[in-house]
C-alpha positions as CSV (number, residue, x, y, z in Angstrom):
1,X,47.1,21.1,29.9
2,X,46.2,18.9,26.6
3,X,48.9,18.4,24.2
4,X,48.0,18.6,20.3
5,X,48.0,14.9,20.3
6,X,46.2,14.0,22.5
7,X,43.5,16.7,21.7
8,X,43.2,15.5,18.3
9,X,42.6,12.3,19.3
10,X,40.0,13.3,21.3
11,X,38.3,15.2,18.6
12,X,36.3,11.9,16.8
13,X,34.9,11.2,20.3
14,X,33.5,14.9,21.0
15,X,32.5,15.1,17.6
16,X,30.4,11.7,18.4
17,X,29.0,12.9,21.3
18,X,27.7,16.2,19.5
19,X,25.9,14.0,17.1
20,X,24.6,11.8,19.5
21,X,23.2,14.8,21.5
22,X,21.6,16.2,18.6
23,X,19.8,13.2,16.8
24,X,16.4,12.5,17.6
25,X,16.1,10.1,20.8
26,X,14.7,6.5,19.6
27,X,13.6,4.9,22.5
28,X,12.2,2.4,20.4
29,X,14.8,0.8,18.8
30,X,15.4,-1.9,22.3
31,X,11.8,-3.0,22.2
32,X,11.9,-3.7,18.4
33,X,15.5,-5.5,18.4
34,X,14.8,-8.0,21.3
35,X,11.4,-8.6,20.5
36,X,9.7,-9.5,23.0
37,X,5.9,-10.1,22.8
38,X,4.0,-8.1,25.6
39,X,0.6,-8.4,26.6
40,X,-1.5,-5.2,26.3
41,X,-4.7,-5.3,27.8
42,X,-7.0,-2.6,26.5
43,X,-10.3,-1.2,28.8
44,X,-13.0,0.8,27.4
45,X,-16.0,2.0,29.7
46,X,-19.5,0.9,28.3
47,X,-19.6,3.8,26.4
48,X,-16.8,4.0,24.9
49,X,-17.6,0.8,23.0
50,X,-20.9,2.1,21.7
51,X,-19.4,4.8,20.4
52,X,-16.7,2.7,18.2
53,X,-19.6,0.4,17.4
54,X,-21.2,3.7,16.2
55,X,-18.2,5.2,14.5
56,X,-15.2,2.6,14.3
57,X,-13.0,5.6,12.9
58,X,-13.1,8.1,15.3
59,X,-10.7,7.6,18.8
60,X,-12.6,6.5,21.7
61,X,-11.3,6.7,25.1
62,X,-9.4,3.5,26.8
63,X,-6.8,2.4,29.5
64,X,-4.0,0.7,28.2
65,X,-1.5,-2.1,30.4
66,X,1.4,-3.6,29.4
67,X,0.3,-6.9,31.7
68,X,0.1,-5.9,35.0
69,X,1.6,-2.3,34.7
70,X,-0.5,1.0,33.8
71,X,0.4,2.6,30.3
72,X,-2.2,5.1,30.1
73,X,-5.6,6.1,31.0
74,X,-6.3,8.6,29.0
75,X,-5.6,6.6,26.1
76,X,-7.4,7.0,22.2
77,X,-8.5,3.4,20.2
78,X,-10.2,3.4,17.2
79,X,-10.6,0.2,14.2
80,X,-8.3,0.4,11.2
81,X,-8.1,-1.8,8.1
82,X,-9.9,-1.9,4.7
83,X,-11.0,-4.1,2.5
84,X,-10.4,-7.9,3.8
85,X,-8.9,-7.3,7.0
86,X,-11.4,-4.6,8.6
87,X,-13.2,-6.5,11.4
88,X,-16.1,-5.0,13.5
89,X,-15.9,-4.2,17.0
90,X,-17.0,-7.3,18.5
91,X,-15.5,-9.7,15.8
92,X,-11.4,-9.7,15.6
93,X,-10.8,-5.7,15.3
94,X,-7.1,-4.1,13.8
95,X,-6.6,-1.5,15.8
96,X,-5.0,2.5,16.5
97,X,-3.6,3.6,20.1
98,X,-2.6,6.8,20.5
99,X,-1.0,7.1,24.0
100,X,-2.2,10.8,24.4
101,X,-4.8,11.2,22.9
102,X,-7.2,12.4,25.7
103,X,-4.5,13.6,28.2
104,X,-0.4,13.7,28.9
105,X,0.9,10.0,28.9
106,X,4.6,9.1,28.5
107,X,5.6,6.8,25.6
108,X,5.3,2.9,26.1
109,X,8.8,1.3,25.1
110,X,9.1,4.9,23.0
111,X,5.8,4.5,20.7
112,X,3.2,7.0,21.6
113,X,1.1,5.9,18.8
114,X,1.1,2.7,16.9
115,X,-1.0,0.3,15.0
116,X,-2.3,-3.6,16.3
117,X,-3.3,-5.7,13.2
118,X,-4.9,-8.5,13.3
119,X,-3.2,-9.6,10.3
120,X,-6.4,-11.8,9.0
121,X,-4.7,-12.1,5.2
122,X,-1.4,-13.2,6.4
123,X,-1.8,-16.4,8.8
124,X,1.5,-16.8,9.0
125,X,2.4,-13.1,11.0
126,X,5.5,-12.6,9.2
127,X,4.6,-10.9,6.1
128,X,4.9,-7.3,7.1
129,X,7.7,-8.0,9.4
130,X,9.9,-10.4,6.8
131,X,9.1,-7.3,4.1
132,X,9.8,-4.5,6.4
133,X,13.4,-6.3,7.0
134,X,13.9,-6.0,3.3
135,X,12.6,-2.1,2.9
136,X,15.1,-1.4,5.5
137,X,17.9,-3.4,4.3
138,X,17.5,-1.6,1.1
139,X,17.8,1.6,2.3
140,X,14.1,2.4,2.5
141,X,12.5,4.1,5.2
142,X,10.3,1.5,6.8
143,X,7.8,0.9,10.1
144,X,9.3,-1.3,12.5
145,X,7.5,-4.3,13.4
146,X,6.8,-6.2,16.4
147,X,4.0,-9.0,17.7
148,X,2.0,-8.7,20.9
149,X,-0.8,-10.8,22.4
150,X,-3.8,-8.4,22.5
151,X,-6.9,-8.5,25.2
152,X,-9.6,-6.0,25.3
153,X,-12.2,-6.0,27.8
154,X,-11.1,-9.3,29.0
155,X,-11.3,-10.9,25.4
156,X,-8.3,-12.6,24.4
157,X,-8.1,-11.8,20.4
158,X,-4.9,-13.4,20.1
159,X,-1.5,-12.7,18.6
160,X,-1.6,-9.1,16.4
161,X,1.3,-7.2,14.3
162,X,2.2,-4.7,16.2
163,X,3.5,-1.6,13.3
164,X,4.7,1.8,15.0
165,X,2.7,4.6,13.4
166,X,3.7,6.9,10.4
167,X,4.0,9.9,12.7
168,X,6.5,13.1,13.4
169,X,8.8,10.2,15.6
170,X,9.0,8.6,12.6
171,X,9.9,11.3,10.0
172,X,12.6,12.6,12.2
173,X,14.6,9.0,12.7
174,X,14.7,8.6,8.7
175,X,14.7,11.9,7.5
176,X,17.4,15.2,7.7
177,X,13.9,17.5,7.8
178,X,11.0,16.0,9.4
179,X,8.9,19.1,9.4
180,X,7.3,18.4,5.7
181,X,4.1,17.2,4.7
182,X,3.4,13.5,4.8
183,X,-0.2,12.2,3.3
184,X,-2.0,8.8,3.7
185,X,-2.9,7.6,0.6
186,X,-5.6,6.1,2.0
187,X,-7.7,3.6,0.3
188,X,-6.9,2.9,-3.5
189,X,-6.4,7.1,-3.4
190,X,-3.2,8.2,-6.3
191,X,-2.0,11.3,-5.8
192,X,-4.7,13.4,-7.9
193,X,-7.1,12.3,-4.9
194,X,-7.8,14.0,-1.9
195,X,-5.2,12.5,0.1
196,X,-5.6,12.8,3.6
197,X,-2.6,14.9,5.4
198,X,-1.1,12.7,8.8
199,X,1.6,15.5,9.4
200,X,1.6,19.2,8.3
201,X,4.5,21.3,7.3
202,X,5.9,23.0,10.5
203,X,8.1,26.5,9.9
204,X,11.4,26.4,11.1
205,X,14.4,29.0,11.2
206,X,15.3,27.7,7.7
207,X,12.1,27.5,5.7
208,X,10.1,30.7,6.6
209,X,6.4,30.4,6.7
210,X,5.0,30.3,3.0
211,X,8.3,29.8,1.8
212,X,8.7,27.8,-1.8
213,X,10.7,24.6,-1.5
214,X,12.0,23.2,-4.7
215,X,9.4,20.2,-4.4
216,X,6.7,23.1,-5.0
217,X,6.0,22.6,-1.1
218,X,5.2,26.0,1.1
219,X,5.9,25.7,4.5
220,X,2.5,25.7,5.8
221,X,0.2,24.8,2.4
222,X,-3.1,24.8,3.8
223,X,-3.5,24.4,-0.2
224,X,-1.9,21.0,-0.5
225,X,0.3,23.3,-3.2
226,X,2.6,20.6,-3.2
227,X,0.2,17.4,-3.5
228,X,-1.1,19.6,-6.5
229,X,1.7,19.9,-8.2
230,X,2.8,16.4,-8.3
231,X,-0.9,15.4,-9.6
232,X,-0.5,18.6,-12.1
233,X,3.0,17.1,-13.2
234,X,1.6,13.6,-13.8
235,X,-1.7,14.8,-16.0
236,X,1.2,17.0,-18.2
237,X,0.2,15.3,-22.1
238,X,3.8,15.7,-23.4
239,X,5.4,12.7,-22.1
240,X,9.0,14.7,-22.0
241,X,7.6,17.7,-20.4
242,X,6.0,15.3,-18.0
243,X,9.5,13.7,-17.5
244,X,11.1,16.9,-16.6
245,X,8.3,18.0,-14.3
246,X,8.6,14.9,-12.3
247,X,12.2,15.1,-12.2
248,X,12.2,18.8,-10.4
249,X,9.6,16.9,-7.9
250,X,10.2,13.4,-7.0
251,X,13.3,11.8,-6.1
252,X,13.9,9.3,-9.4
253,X,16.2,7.4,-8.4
254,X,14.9,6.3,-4.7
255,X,11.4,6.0,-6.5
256,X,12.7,3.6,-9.0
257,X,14.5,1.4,-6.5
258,X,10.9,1.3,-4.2
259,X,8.9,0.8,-7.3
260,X,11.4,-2.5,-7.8
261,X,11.2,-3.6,-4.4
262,X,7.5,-3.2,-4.2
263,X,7.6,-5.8,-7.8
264,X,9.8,-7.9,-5.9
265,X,7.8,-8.1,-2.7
266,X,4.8,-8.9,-4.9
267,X,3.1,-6.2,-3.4
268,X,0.3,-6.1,-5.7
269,X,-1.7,-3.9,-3.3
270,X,0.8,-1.5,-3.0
271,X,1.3,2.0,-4.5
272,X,2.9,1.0,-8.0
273,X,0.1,-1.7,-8.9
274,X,-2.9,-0.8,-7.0
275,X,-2.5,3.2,-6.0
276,X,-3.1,2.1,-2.3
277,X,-1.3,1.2,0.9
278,X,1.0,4.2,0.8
279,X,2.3,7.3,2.5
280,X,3.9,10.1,0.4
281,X,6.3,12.6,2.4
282,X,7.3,16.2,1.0
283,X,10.8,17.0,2.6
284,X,11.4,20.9,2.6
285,X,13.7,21.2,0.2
286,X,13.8,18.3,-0.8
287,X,12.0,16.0,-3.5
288,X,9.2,13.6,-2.6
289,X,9.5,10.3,-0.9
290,X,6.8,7.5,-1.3
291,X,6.9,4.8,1.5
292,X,5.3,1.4,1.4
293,X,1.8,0.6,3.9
294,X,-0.1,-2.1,4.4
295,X,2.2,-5.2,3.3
296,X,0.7,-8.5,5.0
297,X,-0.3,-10.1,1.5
298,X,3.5,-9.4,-0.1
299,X,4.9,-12.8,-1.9
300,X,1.5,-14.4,-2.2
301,X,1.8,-14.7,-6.2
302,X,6.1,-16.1,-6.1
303,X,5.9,-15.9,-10.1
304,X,4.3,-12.2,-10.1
305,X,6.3,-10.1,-12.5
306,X,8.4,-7.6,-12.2
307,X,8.7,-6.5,-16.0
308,X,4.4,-5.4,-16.3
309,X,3.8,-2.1,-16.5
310,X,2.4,-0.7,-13.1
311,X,-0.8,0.9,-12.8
312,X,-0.5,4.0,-10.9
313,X,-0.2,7.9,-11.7
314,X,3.9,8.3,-10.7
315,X,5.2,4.8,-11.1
316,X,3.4,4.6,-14.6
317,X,5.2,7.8,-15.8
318,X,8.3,7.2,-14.8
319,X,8.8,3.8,-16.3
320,X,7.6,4.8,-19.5
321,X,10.9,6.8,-19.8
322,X,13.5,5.0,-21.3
323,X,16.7,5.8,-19.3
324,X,14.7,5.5,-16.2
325,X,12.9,2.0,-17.5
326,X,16.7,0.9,-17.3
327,X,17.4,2.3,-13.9
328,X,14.6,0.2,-13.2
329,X,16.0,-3.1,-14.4
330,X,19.3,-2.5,-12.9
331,X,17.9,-2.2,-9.2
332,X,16.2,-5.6,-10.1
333,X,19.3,-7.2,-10.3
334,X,21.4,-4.9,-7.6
335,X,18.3,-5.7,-4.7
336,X,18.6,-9.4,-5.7
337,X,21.1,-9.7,-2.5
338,X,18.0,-8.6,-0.7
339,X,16.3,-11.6,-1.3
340,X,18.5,-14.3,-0.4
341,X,15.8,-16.8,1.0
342,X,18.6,-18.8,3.0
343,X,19.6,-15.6,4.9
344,X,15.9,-14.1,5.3
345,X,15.1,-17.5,7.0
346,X,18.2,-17.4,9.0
347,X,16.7,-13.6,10.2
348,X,13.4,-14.9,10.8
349,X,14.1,-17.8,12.8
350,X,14.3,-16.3,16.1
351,X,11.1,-14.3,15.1
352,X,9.4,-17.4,14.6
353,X,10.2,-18.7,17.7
354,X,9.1,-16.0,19.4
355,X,5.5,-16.2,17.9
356,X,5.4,-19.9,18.7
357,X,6.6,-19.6,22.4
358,X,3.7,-16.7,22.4
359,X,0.7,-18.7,20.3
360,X,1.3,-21.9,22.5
361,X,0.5,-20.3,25.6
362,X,-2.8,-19.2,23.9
363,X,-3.4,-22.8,22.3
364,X,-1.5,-25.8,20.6
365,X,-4.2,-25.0,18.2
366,X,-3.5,-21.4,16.9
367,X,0.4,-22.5,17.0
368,X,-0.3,-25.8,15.0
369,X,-1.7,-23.4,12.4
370,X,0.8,-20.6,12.4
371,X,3.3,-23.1,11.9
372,X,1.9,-24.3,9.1
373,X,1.2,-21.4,7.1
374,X,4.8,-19.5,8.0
375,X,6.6,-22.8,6.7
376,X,4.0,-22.1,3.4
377,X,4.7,-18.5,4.0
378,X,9.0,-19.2,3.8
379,X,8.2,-21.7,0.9
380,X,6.8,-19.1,-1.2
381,X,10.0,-16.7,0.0
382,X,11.8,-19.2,-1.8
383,X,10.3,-19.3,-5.1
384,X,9.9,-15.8,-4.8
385,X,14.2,-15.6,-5.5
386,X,14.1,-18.1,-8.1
387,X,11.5,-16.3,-9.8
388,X,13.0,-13.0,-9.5
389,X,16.6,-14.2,-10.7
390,X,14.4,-15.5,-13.8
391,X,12.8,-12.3,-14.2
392,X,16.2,-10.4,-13.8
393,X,17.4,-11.5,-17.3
394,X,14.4,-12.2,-19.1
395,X,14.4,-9.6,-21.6
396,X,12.1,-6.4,-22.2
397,X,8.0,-7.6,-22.9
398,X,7.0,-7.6,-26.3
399,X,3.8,-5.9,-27.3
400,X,1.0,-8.0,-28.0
401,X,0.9,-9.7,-31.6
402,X,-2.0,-9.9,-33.5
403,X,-3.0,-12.0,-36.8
404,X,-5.8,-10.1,-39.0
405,X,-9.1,-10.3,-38.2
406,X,-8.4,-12.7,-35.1
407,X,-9.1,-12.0,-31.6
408,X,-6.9,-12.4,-28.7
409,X,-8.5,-14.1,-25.9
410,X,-7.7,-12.0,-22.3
411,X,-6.6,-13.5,-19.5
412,X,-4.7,-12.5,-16.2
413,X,-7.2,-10.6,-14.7
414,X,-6.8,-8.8,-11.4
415,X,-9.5,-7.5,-9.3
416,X,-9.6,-3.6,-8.0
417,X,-12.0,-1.3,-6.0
418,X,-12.1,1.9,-4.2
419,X,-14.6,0.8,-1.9
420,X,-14.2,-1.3,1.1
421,X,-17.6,-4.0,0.7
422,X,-17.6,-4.4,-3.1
423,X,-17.8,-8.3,-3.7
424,X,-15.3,-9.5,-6.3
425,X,-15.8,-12.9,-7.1
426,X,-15.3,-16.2,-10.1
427,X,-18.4,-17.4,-10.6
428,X,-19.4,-21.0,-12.4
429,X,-22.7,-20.7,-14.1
430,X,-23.9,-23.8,-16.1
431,X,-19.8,-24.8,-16.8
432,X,-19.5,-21.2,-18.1
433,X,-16.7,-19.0,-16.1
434,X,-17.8,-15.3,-15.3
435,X,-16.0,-12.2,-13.2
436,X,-18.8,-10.8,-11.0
437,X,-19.3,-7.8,-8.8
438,X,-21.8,-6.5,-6.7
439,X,-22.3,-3.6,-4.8
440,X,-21.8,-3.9,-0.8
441,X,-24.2,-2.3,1.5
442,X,-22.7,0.8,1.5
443,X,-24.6,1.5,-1.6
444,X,-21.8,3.0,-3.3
445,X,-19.6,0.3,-5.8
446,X,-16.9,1.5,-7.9
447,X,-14.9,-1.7,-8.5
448,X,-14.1,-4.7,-10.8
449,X,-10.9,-6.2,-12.7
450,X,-8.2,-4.6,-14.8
451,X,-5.4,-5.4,-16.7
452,X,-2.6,-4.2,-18.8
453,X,-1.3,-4.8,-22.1
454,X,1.3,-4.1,-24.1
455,X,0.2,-2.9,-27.6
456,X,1.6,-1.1,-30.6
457,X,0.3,2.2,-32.5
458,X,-3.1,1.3,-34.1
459,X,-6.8,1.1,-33.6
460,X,-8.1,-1.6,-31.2
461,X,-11.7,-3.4,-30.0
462,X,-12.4,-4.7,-26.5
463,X,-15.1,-6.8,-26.3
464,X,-17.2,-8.9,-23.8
465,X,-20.2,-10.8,-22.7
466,X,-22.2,-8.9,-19.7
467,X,-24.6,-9.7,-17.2
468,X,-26.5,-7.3,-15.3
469,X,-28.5,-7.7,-12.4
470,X,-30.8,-4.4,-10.6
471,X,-27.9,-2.1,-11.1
472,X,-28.5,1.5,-10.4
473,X,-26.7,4.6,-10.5
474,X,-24.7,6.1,-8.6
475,X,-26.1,8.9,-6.3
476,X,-24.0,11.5,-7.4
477,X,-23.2,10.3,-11.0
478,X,-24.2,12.8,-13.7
479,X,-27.1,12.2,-16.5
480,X,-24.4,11.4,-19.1
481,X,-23.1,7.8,-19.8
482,X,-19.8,8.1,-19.2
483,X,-18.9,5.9,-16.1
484,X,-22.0,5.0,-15.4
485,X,-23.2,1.3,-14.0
486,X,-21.5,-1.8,-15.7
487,X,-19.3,-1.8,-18.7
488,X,-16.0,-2.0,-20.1
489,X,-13.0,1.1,-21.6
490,X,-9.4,1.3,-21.3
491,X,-8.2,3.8,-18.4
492,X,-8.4,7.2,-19.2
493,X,-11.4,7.0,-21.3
494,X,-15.3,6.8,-21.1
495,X,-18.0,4.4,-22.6
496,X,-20.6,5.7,-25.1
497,X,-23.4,3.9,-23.6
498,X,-24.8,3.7,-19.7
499,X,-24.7,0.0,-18.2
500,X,-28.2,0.2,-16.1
501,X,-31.2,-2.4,-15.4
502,X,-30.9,-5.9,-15.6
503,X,-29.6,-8.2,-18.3
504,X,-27.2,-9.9,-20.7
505,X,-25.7,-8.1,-24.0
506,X,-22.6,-8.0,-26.3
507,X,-20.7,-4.8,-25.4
508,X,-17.3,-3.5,-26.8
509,X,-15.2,-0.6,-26.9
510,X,-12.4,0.9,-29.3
511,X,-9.7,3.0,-28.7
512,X,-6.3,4.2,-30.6
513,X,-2.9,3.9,-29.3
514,X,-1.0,6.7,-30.7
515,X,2.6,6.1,-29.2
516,X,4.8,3.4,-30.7
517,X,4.3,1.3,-28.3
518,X,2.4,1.9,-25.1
519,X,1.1,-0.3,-22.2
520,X,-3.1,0.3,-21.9
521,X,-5.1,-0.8,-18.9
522,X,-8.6,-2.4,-19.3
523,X,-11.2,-2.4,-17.2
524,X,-13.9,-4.5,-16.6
525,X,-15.9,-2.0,-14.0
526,X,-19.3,-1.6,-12.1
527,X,-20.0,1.8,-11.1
528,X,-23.3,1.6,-9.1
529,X,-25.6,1.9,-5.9
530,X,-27.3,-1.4,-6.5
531,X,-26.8,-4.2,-8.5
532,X,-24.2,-7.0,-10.1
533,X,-22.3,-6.7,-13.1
534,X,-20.8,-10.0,-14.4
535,X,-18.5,-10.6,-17.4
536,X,-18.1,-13.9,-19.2
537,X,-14.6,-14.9,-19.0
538,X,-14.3,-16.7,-22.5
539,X,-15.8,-13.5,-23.9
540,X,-13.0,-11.1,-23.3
541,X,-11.1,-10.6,-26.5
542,X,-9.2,-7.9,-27.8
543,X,-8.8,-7.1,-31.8
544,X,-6.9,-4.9,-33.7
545,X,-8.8,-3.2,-36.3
């Protein structure tokens, strides 16, 4: 018989094996700490390639093998990507596998779905791993990130990111609940759009079907009740009835620390610049998560700020509340640790080494060039902490000052679209500077350049030169003028005149700021099925009236 001692000192270990029995297996974990770089060959029947010629989005069928050895036969592939690093079929494709797609297949080195990028903005390979370190090391629920060399059809397309997939494994290794709703923000998509829904809410012994959590989430919302309400919350006029609302919904304190880290990252295609590259997860209740996407372009601007207001929906309303503006800047200097560049070269080292051993039995060629662009890639890193540290004291931005009947000449101008073949592009015309964009041939262009400023309570003009070229409307754009073709506004607010036909001419815009002081986005915008809007650089002045 067990003596009391010797039972309680047995209790820590039961206790641990309880808790080990009951967490959620993560067979994963092995592949993604040793790293090793497999080959996966991919197969697809004639057919199956037509039909993701046809339709890139939709799963085909394919046979997967880890070299030599059968994964899965009955495997799904289909293209990923948006703008800049979608690739065609028969180019340099990113990639979805879903093991089991078609039929039963057990999990390869625990993944039964994950993602193969082809990382063609980030040379170096290391972006969405070196940034996924830091997500992680901050306490942020993160994919995992890998490299493998990639063949399909007997095409060798080289070295690919290799991201495990946003998917009910994932939920349940970083959250208490993984039986909530998690959406794909999809492309440039905030959360007023029609996001589209990766995992549904599953009822449970604890949350009853239809059952109101306190994020506004039912247990089976076939409304989106809980997407609704976060978009309701954010369009609230009264900035401190906003505040509360968002409080009762959204975590403020973890969203303030990833709205920092995705500043510090200068993951200007992220969520809280750019309304894109996110998922947003609704834990029965509990409040809503957002978690960072779509990373391979992170520390490409080291001197980016931090302090700029950001652009989208949530991030926007939070940091116009004071306390939590100040919650903000103490996580900037509380994740500084997280951006030591001597230790996050120390941690990639081995990575590195890795994708050279890998590239070099490709090519000296593709290694000579991956060397080159991750010691650029660690160089930015670099000036990425000073700049932060900088930016960690500097104090608070100043609205914009302005001398009586004097323009202020705009500059600092970055480019956005919610469509995947816009074409953005800086344009020298007879030693004159312009911002140009044209619609793609998907006949649909709603894109251009933005950018914030900080200005006090008063009346304000926006002015520019513009350039039209055979722009048309929009299919299923209204009669009025309101976003219609070329033109400029501030966010939130239409034009008074169309922007249609061919052309140059003088337009401008005026609006009020009625708050104290309050950060308004312009836009420089085309909104078209045909057609090119340009804007002349030197031309775009601001005045307050």
């Amino acid at each position: 018989m067990m003596d009391l001692r010797s039972f309680l000192r047995a209790v820590p270990a039961v206790f641990a094996l309880l808790i080990a029995a009951t967490a959620p297996r993560d067979d994963a974990s092995v592949f993604f700490r040793t790293g090793k770089i497999p080959r996966i060959e991919i197969e697809l029947a004639p057919e199956a390639v037509e039909k993701l010629r046809a339709d890139p989005r939709v799963y085909a069928p394919c046979t997967l093998r880890d070299g030599n050895r059968e994964v899965a036969t009955k495997a799904g592939i289909k293209l990923k990507g948006a703008a800049g690093s979608y690739q065609e079929f028969d180019r340099r494709p990113a990639l979805t596998i879903n093991l089991d797609k078609f039929g039963p297949a057990e999990p390869w080195n625990g993944l039964a779905k994950f993602h193969l990028n082809n990382s063609a903005q980030d040379e170096s390979l290391l972006s969405e791993w070196l940034s996924s370190e830091i997500l992680r090391g901050a306490n942020q629920p993160a994919t995992r990130v890998q490299h493998a060399r990639v063949i399909v059809n007997g095409r060798d397309l080289g070295l690919y990111v290799l991201k495990e997939a946003f998917d009910s494994e994932f939920l349940a290794r970083n959250f208490k609940n993984p039986r909530g709703n998690l959406y794909d923000g999809g492309f440039c998509q905030d959360v007023g759009g029609e996001l589209e829904l990766d995992e549904r809410a599953k009822p449970n012994a604890a949350t009853p079907p239809n059952a109101v959590t306190p994020s506004g989430a039912t247990a089976e919302p076939s409304d989106r009740a809980d997407l609704h309400a976060l978009a309701a919350a954010c369009a609230e006029v009264d900035m401190k009835q906003r505040w509360a609302r968002l409080e009762k919904l959204v975590d403020i304190e973890d969203f303030v620390r990833f709205v920092a880290l995705e500043a510090m990252l200068g993951h200007w295609d992220g969520y809280a610049f750019n309304a894109n590259n996110y998922r947003l997860y609704f834990e029965p209740g509990r409040k809503a998560r957002f978690l960072a996407h779509g990373m391979d372009q992170c520390f490409q601007d080291p001197s980016m700020s931090v302090l700029d207001a950001p652009h989208a929906l949530v991030a926007q309303s939070v940091l116009r509340n004071p306390e939590w503006r100040k919650l903000y800047r103490r996580q900037l200097t509380k994740l500084l640790v997280e951006f030591d560049a001597t230790r996050l070269f120390k941690r990639a080292e081995p990575v590195q080494r890795r994708i050279q051993e890998a590239l070099r039995a490709i090519g000296e060629e593709p290694a000579r060039l991956q060397s080159e662009r991750a010691k650029e890639f660690m160089q930015r890193v670099e000036q990425r902490e000073r700049s932060l540290r900088e930016q960690a004291t500097a104090p608070e931005p100043k609205p914009l000052v302005f001398k009586k009947g004097v323009a202020v000449a705009l500059k600092g101008w970055h480019t956005m679209s919610e469509v995947e073949d816009a074409l953005l592009e800086e344009l020298d015309i007879g030693g004159v500077q312009w911002y140009r964009v044209a619609c793609g041939e998907g006949r649909r262009c709603i894109a251009g350049w933005r950018r914030t400023v900080l200005l006090a309570k008063g009346r304000y003009r926006f002015e520019a030169d513009l350039r039209l070229e055979g722009v048309e409307r929009l299919a299923q754009e209204g009669e009025g003028a309101a976003l219609v073709g070329g033109g400029i506004r501030v966010v939130g607010a239409a034009r008074a005149e169309d922007g249609l036909g061919s052309g140059e001419r003088k337009v401008a815009f005026s609006f009020v700021v009625s708050e104290e002081i309050a950060d308004v986005e312009l836009l420089l915008e085309l909104r078209a099925s045909r057609g090119s809007a340009a804007f002349r650089m030197d031309s775009l002045v601001l005045t307050r009236e």
